[in-house]
Backbone as CSV, one residue per row, in Angstrom:
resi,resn,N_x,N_y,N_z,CA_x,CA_y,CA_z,C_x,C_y,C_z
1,UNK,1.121,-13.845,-21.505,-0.110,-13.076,-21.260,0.052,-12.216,-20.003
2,UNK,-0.144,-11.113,-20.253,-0.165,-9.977,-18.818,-1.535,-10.779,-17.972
3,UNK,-1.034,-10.253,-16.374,-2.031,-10.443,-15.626,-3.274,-9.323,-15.582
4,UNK,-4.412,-9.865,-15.597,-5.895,-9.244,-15.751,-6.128,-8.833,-14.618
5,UNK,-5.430,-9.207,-13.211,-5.989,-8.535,-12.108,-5.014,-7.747,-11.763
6,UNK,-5.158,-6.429,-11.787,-4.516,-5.581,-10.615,-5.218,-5.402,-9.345
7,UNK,-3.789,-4.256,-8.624,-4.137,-4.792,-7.327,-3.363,-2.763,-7.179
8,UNK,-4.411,-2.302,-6.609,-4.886,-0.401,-6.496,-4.703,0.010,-5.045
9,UNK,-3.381,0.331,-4.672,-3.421,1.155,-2.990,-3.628,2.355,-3.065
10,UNK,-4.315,2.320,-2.102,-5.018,4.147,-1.914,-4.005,4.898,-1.056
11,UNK,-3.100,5.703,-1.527,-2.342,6.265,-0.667,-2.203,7.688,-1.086
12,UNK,-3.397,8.388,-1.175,-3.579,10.006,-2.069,-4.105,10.965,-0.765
13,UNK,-4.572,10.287,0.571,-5.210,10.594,1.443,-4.632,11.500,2.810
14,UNK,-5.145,12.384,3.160,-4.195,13.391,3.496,-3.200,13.382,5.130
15,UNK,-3.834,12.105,5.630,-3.212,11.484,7.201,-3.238,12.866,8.420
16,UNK,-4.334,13.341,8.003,-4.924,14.615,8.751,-4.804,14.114,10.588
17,UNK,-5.682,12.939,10.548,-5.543,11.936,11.870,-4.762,11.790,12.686
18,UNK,-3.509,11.939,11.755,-2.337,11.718,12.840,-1.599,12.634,13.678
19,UNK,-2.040,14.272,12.940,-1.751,15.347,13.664,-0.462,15.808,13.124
20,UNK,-0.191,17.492,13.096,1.193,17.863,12.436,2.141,17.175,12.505
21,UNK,3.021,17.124,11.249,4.105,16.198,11.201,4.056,15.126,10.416
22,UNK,3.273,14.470,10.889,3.085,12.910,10.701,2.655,12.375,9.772
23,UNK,2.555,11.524,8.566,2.144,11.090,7.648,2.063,9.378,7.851
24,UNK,1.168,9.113,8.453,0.858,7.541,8.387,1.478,6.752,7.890
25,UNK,1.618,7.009,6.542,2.013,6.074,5.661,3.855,5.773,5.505
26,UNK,4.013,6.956,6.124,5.741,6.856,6.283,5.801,6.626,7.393
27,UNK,5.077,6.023,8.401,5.761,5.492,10.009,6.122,4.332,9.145
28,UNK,7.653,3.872,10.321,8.384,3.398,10.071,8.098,1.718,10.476
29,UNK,8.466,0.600,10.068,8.073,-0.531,10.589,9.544,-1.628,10.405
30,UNK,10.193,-1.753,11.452,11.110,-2.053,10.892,12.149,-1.200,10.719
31,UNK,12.091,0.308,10.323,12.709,1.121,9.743,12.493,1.261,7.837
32,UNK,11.641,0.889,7.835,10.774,0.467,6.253,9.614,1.396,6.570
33,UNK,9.377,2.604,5.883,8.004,3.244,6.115,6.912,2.112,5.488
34,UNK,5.742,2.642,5.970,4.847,1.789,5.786,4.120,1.378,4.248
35,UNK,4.017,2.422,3.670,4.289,2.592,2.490,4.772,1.558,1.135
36,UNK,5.862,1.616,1.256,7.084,0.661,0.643,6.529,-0.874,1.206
37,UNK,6.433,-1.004,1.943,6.089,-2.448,3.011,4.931,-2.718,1.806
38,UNK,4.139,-1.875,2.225,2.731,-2.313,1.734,3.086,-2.660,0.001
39,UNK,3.527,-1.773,-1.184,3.982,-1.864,-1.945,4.667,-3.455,-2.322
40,UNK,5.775,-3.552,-1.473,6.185,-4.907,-1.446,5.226,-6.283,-1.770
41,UNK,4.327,-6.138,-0.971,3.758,-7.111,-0.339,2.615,-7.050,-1.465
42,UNK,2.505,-6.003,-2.163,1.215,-5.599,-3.026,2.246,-6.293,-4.610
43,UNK,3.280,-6.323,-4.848,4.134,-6.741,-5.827,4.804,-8.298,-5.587
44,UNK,4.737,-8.772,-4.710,5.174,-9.782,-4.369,4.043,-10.814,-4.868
45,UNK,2.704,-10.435,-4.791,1.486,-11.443,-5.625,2.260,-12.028,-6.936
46,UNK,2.654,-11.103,-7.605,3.132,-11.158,-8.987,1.914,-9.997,-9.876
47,UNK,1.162,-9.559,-9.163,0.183,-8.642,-9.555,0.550,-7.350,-10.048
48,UNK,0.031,-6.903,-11.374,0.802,-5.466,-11.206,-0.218,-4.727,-10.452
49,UNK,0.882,-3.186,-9.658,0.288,-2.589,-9.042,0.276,-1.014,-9.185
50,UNK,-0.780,-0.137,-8.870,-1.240,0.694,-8.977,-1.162,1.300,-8.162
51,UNK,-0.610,2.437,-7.658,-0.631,3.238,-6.383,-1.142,5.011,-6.630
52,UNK,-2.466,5.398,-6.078,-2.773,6.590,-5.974,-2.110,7.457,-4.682
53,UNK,-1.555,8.888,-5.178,-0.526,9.702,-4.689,-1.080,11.010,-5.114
54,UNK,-1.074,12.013,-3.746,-1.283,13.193,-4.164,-0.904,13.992,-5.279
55,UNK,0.590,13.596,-5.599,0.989,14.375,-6.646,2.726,14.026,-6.612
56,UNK,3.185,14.521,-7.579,4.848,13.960,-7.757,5.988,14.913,-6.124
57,UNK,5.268,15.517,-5.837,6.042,16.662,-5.189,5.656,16.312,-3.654
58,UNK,4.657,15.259,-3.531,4.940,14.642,-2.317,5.790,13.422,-1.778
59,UNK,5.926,13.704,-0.469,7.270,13.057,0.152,6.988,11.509,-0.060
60,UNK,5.948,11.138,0.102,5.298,9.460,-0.688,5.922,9.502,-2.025
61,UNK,5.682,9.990,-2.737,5.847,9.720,-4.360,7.552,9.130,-4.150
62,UNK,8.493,9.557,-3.397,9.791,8.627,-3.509,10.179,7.343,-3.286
63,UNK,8.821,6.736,-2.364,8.822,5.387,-1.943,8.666,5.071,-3.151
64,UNK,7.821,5.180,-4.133,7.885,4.037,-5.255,8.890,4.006,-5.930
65,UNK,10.203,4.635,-6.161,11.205,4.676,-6.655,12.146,3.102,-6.507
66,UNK,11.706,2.428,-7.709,12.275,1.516,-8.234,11.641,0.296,-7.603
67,UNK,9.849,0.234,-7.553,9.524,-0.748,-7.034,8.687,-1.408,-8.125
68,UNK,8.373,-0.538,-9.039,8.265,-1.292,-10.489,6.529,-0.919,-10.133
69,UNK,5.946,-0.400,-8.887,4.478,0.474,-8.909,4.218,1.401,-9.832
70,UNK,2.661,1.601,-10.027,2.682,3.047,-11.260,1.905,4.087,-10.655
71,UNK,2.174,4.736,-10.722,1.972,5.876,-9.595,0.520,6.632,-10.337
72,UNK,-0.406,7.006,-9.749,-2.011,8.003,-10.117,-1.661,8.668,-9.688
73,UNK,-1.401,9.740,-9.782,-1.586,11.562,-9.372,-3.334,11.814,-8.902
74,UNK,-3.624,11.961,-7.698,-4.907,12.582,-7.521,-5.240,14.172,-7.192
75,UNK,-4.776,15.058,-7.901,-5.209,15.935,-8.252,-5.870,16.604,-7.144
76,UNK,-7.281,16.035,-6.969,-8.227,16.683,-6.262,-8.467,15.760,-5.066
77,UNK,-7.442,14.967,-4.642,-7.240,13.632,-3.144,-8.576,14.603,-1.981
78,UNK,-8.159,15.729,-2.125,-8.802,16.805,-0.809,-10.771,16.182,-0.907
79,UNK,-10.861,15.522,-2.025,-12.305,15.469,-2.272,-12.702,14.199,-1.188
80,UNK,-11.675,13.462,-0.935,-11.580,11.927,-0.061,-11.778,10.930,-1.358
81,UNK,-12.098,9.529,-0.749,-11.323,8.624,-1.308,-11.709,8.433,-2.154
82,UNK,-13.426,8.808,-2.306,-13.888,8.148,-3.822,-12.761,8.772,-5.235
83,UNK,-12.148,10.222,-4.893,-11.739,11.141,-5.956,-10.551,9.737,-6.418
84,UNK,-9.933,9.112,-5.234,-8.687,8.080,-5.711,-9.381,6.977,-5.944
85,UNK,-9.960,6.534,-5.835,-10.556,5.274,-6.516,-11.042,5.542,-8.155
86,UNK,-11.439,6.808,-8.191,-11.989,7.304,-9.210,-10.529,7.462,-10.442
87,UNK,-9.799,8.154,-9.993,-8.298,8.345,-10.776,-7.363,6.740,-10.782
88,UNK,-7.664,6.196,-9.931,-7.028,4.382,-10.226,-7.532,3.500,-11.142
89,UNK,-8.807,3.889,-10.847,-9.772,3.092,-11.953,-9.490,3.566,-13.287
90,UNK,-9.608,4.784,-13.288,-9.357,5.393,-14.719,-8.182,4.851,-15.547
91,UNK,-6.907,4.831,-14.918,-5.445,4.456,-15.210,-5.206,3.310,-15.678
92,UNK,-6.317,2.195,-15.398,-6.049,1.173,-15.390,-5.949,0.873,-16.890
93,UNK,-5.054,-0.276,-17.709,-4.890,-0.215,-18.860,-6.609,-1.432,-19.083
94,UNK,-6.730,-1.337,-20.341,-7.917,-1.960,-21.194,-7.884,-3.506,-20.790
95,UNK,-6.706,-4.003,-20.762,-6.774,-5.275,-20.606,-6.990,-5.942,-19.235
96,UNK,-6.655,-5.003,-18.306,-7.518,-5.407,-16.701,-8.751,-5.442,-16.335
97,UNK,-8.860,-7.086,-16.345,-10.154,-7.613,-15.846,-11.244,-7.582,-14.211
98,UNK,-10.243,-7.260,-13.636,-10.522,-7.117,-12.195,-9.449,-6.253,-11.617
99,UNK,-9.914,-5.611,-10.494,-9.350,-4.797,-9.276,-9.360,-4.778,-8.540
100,UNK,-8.622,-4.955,-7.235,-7.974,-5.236,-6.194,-7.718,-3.780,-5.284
101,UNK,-8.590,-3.637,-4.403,-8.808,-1.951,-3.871,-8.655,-2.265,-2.415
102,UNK,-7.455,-1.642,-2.312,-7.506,-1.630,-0.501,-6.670,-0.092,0.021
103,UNK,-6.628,0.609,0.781,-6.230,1.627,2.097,-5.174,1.224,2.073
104,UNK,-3.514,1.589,1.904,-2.444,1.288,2.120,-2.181,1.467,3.650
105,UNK,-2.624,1.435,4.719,-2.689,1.773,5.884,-2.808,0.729,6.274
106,UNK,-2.996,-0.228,6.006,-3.463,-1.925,6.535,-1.901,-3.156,7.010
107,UNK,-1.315,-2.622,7.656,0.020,-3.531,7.419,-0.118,-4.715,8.142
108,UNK,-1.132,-5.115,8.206,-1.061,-6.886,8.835,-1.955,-7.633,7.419
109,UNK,-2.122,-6.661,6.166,-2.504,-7.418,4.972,-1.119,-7.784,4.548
110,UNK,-1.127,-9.384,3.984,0.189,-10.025,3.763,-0.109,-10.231,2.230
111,UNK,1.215,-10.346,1.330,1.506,-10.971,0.297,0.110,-12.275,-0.051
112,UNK,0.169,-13.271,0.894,-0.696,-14.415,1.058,-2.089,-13.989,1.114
113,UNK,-2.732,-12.910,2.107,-3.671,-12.322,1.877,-4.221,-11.664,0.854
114,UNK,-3.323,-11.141,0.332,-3.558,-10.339,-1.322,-4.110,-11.632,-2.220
115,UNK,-3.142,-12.524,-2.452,-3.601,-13.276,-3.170,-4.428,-14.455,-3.087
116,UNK,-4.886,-14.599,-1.586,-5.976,-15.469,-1.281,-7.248,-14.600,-2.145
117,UNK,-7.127,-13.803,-1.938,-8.385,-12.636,-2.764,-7.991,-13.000,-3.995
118,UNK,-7.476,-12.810,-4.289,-7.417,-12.626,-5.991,-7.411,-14.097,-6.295
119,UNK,-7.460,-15.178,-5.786,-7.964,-16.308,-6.456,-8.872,-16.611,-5.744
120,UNK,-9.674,-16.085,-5.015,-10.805,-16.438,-4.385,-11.942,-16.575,-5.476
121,UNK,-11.672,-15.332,-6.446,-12.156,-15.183,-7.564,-12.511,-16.215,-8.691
122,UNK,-11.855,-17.204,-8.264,-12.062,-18.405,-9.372,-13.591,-19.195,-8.982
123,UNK,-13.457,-18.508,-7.954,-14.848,-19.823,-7.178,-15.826,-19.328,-7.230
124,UNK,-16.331,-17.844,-8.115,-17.407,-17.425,-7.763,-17.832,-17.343,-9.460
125,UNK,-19.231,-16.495,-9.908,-19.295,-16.121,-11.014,-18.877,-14.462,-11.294
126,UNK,-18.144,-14.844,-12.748,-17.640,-13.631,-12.976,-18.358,-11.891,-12.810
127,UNK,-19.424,-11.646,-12.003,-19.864,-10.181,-11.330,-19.693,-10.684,-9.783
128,UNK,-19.216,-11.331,-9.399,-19.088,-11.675,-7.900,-18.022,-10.408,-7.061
129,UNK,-18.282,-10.069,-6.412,-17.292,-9.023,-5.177,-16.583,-9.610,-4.451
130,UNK,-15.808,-10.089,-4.291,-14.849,-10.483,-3.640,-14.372,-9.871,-2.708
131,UNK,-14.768,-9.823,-1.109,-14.288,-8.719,0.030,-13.548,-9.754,1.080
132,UNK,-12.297,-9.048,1.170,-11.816,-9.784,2.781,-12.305,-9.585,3.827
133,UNK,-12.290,-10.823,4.533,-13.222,-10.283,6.373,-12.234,-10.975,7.112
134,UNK,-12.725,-10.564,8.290,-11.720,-11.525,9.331,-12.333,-12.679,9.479
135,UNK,-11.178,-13.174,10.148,-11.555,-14.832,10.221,-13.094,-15.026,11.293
136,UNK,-13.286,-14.071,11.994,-14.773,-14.258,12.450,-16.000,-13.854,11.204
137,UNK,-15.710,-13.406,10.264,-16.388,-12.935,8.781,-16.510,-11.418,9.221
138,UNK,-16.179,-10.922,10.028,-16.126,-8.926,9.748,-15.894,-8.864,8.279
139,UNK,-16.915,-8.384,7.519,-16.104,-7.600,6.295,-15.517,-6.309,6.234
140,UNK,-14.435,-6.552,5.381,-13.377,-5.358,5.553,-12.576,-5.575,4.245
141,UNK,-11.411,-5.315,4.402,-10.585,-5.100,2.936,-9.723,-6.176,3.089
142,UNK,-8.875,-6.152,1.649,-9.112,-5.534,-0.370,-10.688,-6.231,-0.403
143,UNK,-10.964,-5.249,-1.468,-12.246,-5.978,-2.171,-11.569,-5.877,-4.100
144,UNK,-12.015,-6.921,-4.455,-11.832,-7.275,-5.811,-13.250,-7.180,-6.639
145,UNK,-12.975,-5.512,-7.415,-13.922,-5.614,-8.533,-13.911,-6.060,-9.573
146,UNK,-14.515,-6.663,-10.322,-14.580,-7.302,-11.917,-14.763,-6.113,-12.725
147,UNK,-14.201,-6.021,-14.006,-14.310,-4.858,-14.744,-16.146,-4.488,-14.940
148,UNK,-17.044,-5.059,-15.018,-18.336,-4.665,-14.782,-18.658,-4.167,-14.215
149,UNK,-18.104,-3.827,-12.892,-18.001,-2.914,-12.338,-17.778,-1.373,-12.208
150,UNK,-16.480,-1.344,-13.358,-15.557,-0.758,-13.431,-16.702,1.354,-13.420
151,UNK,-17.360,0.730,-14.156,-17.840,2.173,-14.777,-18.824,2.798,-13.318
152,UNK,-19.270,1.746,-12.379,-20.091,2.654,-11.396,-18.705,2.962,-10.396
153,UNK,-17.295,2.329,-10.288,-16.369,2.940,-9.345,-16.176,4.692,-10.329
154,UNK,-16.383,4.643,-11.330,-16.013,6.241,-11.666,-17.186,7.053,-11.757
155,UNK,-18.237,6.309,-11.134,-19.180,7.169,-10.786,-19.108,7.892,-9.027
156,UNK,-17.793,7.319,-8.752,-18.109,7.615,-6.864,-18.107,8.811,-6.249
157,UNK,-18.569,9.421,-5.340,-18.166,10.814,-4.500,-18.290,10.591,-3.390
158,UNK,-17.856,11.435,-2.751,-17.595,11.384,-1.006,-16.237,10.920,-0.707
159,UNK,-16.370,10.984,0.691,-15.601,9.937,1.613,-15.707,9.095,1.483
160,UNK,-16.793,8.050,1.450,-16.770,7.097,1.688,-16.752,5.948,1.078
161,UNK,-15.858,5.704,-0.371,-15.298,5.134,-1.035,-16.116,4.200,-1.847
162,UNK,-16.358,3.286,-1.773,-17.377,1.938,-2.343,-18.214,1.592,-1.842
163,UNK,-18.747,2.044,-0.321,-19.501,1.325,0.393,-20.901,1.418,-0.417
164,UNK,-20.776,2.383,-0.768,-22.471,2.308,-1.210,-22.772,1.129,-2.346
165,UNK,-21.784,1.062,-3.211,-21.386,0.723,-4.196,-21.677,-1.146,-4.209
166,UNK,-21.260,-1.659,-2.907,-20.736,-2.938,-1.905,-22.798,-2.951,-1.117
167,UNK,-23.447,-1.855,-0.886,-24.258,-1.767,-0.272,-25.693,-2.164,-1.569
168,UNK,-25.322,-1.957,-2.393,-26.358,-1.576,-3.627,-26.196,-3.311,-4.126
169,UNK,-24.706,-3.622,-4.364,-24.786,-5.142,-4.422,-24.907,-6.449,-3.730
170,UNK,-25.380,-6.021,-2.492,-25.109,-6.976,-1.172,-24.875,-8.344,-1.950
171,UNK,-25.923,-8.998,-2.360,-26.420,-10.278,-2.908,-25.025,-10.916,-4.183
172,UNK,-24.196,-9.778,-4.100,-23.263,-10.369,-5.290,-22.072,-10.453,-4.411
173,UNK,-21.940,-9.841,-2.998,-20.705,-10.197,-2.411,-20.658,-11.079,-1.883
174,UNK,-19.057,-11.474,-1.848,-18.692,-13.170,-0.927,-17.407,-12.711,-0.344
175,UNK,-17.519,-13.259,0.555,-16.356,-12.810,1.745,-15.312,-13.780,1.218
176,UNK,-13.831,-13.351,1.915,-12.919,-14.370,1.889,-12.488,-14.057,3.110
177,UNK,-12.406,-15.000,4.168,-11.960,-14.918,5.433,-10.350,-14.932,5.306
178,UNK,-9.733,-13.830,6.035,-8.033,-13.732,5.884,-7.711,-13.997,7.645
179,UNK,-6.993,-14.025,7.778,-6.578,-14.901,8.766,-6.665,-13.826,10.107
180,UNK,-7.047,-13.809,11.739,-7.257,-13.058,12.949,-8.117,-11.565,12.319
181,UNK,-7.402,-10.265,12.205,-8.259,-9.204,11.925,-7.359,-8.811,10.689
182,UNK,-6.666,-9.480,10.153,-5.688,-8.812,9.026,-6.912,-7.612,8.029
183,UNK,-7.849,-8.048,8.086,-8.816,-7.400,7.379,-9.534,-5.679,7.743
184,UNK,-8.972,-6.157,8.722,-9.396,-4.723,9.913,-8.688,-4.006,10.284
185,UNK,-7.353,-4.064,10.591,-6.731,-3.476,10.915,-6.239,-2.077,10.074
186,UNK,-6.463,-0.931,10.215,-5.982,0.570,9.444,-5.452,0.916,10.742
187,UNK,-4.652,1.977,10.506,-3.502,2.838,11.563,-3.476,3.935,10.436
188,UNK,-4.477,4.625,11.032,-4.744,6.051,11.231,-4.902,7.321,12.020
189,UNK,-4.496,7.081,13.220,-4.196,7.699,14.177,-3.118,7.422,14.710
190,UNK,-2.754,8.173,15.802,-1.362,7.847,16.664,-1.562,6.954,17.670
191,UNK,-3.052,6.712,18.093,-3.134,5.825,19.061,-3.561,4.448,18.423
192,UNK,-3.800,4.702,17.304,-3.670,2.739,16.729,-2.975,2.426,16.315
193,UNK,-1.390,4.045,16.218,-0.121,2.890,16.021,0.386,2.418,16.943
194,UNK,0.513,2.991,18.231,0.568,3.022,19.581,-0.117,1.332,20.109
195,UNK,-0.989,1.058,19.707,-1.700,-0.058,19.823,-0.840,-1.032,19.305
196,UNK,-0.635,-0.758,18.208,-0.078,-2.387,17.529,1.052,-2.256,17.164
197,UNK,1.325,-1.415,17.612,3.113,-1.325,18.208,3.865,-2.476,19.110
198,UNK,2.574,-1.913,20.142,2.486,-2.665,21.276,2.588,-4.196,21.004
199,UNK,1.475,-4.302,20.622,1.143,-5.792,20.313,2.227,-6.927,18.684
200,UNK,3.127,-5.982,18.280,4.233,-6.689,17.434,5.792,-6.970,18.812
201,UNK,5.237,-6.317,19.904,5.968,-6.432,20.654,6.656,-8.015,21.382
């Protein structure tokens, strides 16, 4: 039996933040852009995974080369994130029951973290939201939608991705606490890589 949950990185987003040059998602960690890392760690669940990408002709689209990810073309990424949530969701084949949505920008989300979420899911009832928080309960990311869902994520616009979405259902979400801020952490600028640069130090 194929697995029912995938697991959807948003990486279609234009890393404007970081200033000419720079593309977030290819700083290096390790000498591993960030990217690939995340990928890893997003395939290592045993989950299949989904990765939204501006288009084949960007310098991202080579990281997935031979990581067994399936790549979304977002077309219209310039719209912000709802446009990639909107094109991931779509892709997804018939038989995926749930989705697994997080910012590929997050590199203190672990393999273990991914899948503390995705079986967190067993403990709730099947329309339950499933959001990671930090271990103080910040909510933050992956959040795991149930396919009931599925049809108001391709209703989204804006920037601002699901929140409303997460806001409209308060009463159906349940946190899963992931371990210090793994939940919080994005590096989107140069000074929050600068930060936790520091601090892997």
């Amino acid at each position: 039996m194929p697995e029912t949950t995938a697991i959807l990185l948003l990486a279609a987003g234009s890393s404007s933040r970081m200033g000419p040059g720079r593309d977030k998602l290819l700083e290096l960690l390790d000498g591993t852009p960030l990217l690939s890392r995340m990928i890893a760690r997003a395939s290592a669940t045993g989950l299949p995974v989904w990765v939204t990408l501006p288009g084949p002709d960007h310098a991202r689209a080579a990281v997935l080369t031979g990581t067994g990810a399936t790549p979304v073309w977002v077309r219209n990424a310039a719209l912000g994130m709802s446009a990639s949530i909107r094109a991931g969701v779509a892709a997804l084949p018939d038989h995926i029951e749930a989705v697994m949505i997080l910012p590929a920008d997050m590199p203190d989300l672990s393999r273990d973290d991914l899948r503390q979420v995705a079986d967190c899911r067993r403990d709730f009832p099947p329309d339950a939201l499933i959001r990671g928080s930090s271990s103080e309960g910040h909510p933050g990311h992956p959040v795991l939608f149930p396919r009931c869902y599925f049809n108001d994520l391709l209703q989204l616009g804006g920037d601002e991705g699901a929140r409303a979405l997460l806001r409209q259902h308060r009463d159906r979400v349940h946190l899963c606490p992931l371990p210090d801020q793994h939940a919080l952490t994005d590096l989107d600028t140069p000074e929050a890589w600068e930060v936790w640069r520091a601090r892997q130090s």
